[in-house]
N, C-alpha and C positions, 0 to 999 in steps of 0.2 A: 562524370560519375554521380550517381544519384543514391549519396547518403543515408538519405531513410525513405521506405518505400510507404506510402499509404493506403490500404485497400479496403473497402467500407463493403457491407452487406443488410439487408434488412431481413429478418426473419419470414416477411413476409412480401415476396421481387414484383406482385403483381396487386394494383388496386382497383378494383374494381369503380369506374365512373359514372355506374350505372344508381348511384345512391347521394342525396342531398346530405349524409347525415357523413361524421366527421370518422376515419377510417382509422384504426392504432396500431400503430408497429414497430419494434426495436430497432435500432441501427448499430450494428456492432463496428465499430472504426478499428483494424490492425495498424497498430505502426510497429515497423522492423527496420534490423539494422541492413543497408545494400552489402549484396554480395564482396564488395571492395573494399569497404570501409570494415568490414569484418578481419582481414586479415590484417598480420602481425604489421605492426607499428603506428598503430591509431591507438591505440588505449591513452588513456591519460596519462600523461608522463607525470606529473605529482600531484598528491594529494596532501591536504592539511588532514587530519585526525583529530578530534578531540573527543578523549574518554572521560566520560562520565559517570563515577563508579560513586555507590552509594556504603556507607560505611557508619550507618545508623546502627545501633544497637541491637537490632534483630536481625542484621546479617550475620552474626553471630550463633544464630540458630541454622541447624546443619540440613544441607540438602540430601543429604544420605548417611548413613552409619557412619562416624566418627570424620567425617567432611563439612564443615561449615560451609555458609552461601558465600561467606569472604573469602574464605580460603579458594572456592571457586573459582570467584570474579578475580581473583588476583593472578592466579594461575592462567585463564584467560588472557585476561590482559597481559600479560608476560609474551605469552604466545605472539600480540601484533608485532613483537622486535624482527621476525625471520621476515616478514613483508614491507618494511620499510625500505626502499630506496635512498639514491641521495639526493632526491627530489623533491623527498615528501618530508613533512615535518609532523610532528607529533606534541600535543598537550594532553594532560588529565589533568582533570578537578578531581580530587574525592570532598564526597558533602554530607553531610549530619542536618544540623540545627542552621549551617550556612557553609558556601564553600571553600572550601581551601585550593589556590590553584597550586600545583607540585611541578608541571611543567608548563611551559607556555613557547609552543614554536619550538622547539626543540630538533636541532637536526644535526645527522650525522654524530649522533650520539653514540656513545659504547655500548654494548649489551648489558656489561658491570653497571654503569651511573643508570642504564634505564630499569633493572631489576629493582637498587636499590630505590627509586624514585617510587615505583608501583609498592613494592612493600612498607612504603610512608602510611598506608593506607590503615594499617594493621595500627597507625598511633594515634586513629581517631576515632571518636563515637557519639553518639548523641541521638537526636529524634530526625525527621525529615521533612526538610525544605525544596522539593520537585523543582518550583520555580524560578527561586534564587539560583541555582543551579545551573538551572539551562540559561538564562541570565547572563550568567558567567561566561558559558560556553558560548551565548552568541555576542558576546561582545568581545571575547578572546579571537573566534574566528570572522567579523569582520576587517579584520586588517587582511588589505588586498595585495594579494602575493601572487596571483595570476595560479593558482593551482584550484583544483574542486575543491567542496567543501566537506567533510562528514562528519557528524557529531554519532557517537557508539552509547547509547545510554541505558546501564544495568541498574536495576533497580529490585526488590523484594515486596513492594509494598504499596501503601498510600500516604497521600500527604498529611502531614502532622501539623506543623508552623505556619500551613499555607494555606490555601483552599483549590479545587479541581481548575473554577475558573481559572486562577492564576496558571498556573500549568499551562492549560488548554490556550491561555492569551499569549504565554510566551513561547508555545509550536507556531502562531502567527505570527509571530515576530520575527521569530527563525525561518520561516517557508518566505517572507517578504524579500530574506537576505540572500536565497535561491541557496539556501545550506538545507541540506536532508539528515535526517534522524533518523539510526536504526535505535529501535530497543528494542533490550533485552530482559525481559520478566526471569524471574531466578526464584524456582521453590513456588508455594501453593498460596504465597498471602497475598499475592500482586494484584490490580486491580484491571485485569484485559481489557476492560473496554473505555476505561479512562486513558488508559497507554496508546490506545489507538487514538483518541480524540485529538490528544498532544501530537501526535506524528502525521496525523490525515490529512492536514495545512499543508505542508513538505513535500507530499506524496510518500510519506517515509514507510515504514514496514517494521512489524514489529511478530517476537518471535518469545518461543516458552521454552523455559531451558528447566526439563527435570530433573537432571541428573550433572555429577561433574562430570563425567564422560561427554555427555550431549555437548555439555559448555563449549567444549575445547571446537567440536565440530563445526554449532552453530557461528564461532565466534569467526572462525576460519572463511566460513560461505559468505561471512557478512566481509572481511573482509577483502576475497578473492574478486566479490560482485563489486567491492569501490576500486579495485583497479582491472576491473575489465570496462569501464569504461569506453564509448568512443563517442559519443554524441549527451551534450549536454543544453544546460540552459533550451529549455523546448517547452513553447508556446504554442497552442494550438487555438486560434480562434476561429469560432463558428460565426456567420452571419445566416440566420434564422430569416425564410421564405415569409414574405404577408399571409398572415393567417394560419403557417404552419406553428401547431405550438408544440415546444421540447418543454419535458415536462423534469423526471426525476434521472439521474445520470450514477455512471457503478462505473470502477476500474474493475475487470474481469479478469484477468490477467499482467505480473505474475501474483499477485495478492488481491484475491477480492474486498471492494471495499463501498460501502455505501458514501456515495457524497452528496445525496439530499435534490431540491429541487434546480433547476437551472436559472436565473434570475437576469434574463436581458434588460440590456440598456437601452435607452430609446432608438438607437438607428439597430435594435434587433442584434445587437452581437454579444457575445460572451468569451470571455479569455480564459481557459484554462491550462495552468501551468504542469505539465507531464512527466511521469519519470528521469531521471536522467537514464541511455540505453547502454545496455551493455551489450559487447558483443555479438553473444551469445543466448538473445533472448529477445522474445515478441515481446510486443503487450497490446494489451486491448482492451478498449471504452467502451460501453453500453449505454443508449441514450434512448429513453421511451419519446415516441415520436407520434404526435397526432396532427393529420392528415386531413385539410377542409374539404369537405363534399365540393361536387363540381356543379356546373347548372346544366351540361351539356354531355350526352356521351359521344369520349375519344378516348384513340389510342394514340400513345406516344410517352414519353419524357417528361416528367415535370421534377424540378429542381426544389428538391426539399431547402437544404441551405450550400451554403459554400463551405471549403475550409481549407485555412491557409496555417502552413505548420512554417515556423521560425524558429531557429534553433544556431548553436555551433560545434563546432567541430573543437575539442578542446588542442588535438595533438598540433592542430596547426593557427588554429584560433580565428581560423574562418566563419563567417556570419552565413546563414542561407534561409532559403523560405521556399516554397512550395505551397503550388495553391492549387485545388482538386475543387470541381463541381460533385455534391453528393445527388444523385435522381436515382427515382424511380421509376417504374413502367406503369401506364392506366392504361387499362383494356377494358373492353366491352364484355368479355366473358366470365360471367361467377364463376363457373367451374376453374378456370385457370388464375383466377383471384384469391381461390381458398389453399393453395398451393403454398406450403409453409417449408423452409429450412428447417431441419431437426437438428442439426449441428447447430446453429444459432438459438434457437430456443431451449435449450438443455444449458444454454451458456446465460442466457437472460434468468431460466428459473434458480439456479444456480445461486445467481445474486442476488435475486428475491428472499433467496432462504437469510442470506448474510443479514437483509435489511429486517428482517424479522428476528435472528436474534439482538439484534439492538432494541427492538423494540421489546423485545423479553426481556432483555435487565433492566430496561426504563419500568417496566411493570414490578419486577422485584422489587425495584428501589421504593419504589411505589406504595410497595406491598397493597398489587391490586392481583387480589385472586382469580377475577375469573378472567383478568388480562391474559395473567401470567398460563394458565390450563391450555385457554382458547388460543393466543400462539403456539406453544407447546405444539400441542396437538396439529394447526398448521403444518408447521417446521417437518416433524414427523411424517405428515400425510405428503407433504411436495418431495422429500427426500427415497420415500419407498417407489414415489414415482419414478426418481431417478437413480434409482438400484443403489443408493448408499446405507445399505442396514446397517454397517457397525457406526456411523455416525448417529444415524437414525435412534439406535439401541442406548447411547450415551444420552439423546432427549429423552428420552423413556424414563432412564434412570433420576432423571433430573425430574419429571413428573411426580414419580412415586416418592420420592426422598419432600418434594414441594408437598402434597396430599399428605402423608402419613406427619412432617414435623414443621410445616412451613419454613423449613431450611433448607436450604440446598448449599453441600460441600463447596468450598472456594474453585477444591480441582476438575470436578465435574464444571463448574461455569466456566475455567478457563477451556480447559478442554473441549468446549463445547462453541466457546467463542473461536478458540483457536482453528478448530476442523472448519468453522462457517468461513473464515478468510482464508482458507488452503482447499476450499471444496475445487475452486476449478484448474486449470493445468497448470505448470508451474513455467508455462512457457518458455522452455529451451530449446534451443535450436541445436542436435547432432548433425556432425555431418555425415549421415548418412536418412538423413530426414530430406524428404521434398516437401517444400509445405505444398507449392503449388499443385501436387496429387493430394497431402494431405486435407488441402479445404478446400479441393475442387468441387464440391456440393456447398461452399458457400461464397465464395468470391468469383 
């Protein structure tokens, strides 16, 4: 049985050998769950949980007519009791100024002791401590109990008592521990792209909750994805060809996310640690890829790098590994060199766009004007390319609202951050999907 399947493509299947000068092209890596290991009785049989509800002073301020952001998050969190197992255990911190643990491992609990536990929440208040917090939670969930790990973390805002760095130092800390972070931003003040920084260590994912209806939804998705489960702890390490060089790398699927330059070691290899899989879902890597001129013209195969993927199987707690040559093809002919995938490259610009709104809050932050225009404006022109006007129409707004008051609303930047990490598919697998007709023009 073969676990998870690997399938790589490059935007561009054919390089031309007819040039001394260095050739560029994407390489999109799929990994998916095997048809086998999809079905019923591989999911994780327990999970640890650790919620992390925030209970600062200004969740007190309502996310809609006559609904507070607490009242929300508590209601929420009420909801994880119908998913619990008697496998999985459950903690929450609620945190202000610093945090208070209310559960810790908790299992096989009543629905009465766990209601009353979450509305503990209601007896606290103060300013916000982001770090100390997560802190908490990652020293709560390394005790090794043989179950996955998830930390659920709601929050309204930014840090008060602490600073970004810290945050950002303790999602490293947590991603070391191979624990993943979902958060959850709640209402208009939260900071999206500091929320991601903390979670993009973990591979974690992070989401916008506008409303209490949405809450109850999102909280649902977040937790139906930690127990669909089947493949966890997954390493992917590349060893990088002489001379080929891997430059900037993007998760594309199911959240896109910039993760910056690729940084080999000296025998050329890089480890990157991968989602954990669910059942019910691709994912896929994007890796800019430059390619050494040749001295000679041929045709044939040359091996960009290798990759060997490690991982295990949690239901059974089996170890595996899988090793895949990635190559492409060198031909003598320009014309069948200029031959590009369109499904691949509509998936590379995609995440272009993502890395460009990050670079548009760094400008805000900034307050560099003609930073901030001149992306804009990018953002906008790559997006009409690829037919997203109402996304397109929200940078517009964020233009004009920047020129006319050099401000721009908190909700339009989440909004806008939010659409950049959900532009590409949210890769699920129905079963009445083929992928292999599906990306038959790219694998």
């Amino acid at each position: 049985m073969k676990e998870l399947e690997l399938k790589y493509s490059f935007d561009k299947p054919y390089i031309y050998s007819g040039t001394k000068e260095d050739s560029y092209v994407n390489l999109l890596i799929e990994v998916k769950p095997g048809e086998e290991i999809r079905k019923e009785g591989y999911e994780v049989k327990g999970t640890d949980f650790c919620i992390v509800l925030d209970v600062s002073g200004s969740m007190s301020g309502y996310i809609e007519e006559g609904i507070s952001k607490l009242e929300t998050a508590v209601k929420s969190t009420k909801n994880l009791y119908q998913y619990l197992t008697p496998e999985d255990s459950v903690s929450l911190i609620i945190y202000h100024s610093y945090p208070v643990v209310i559960l810790d491992h908790a299992k096989n609990i009543s629905e009465e002791e766990y209601n009353k536990a979450v509305e503990k929440a209601y007896t606290e208040s103060g300013a916000t401590n982001i770090s100390a917090a997560l802190k908490k939670a990652r020293e709560i969930l390394k005790v090794n109990t043989g179950n996955t790990k998830k930390i659920i973390f709601l929050t309204d805002g930014l840090p008060v008592e602490d600073r970004e760095e810290d945050g950002i130092e303790e999602g490293n800390l947590i991603a070391e521990e191979n624990i993943s972070i979902t958060a959850l931003g709640i209402g208009n003040d939260f900071n999206y792209t500091y929320i991601e920084k903390v979670v993009k260590p973990g591979r974690g994912t992070t989401d916008w909750i506008k409303s209490a209806g949405e809450s109850i939804q999102i909280f649902e998705k977040t937790l139906k994805r930690a127990k669909s489960i089947v493949v966890n702890e997954i390493e992917l390490e590349i060893k990088v060809s002489e001379k080929v060089r891997a430059n900037e790398y993007y998760r594309a699927v199911p959240e896109t996310t910039y993760y910056g330059k690729l940084e080999l070691d000296k025998e050329r290899i890089y480890k990157i640690k991968l989602d954990d899989i669910e059942k019910n879902r691709y994912y896929q890597y994007v890796f800019e890829i430059a390619i050494p001129g040749v001295q000679n013209e041929y045709e044939g195969k040359f091996r960009v790098m290798s990759a060997k993927l490690r991982y295990q199987i949690p239901a059974t707690k089996e170890r595996k590994e899988e090793k895949v040559d990635i190559v492409i093809e060198m031909t003598r002919d320009i014309e069948k060199s200029n031959y590009e995938y369109q499904s691949v490259k509509e998936i590379v610009e995609r995440c272009k766009i993502k890395k460009l709104d990050e670079y548009l809050n760094e400008y805000i932050n900034k307050n560099n004007d003609k930073g901030v225009i001149k992306t804009i404006d990018e953002i906008i022109e790559r997006l009409e390319e690829i037919g997203e006007e109402e996304i397109a129409e929200n940078y517009r707004k964020i233009k004009e609202n920047y020129i006319k008051t050099k401000n721009i609303p908190n909700n339009l930047l989440i909004a806008a951050s939010n659409s950049s990490t959900k532009i590409n598919d949210e890769g699920f697998i129905t079963e009445d999907d083929n992928l292999e007709e599906l990306y038959n023009d790219i694998f």
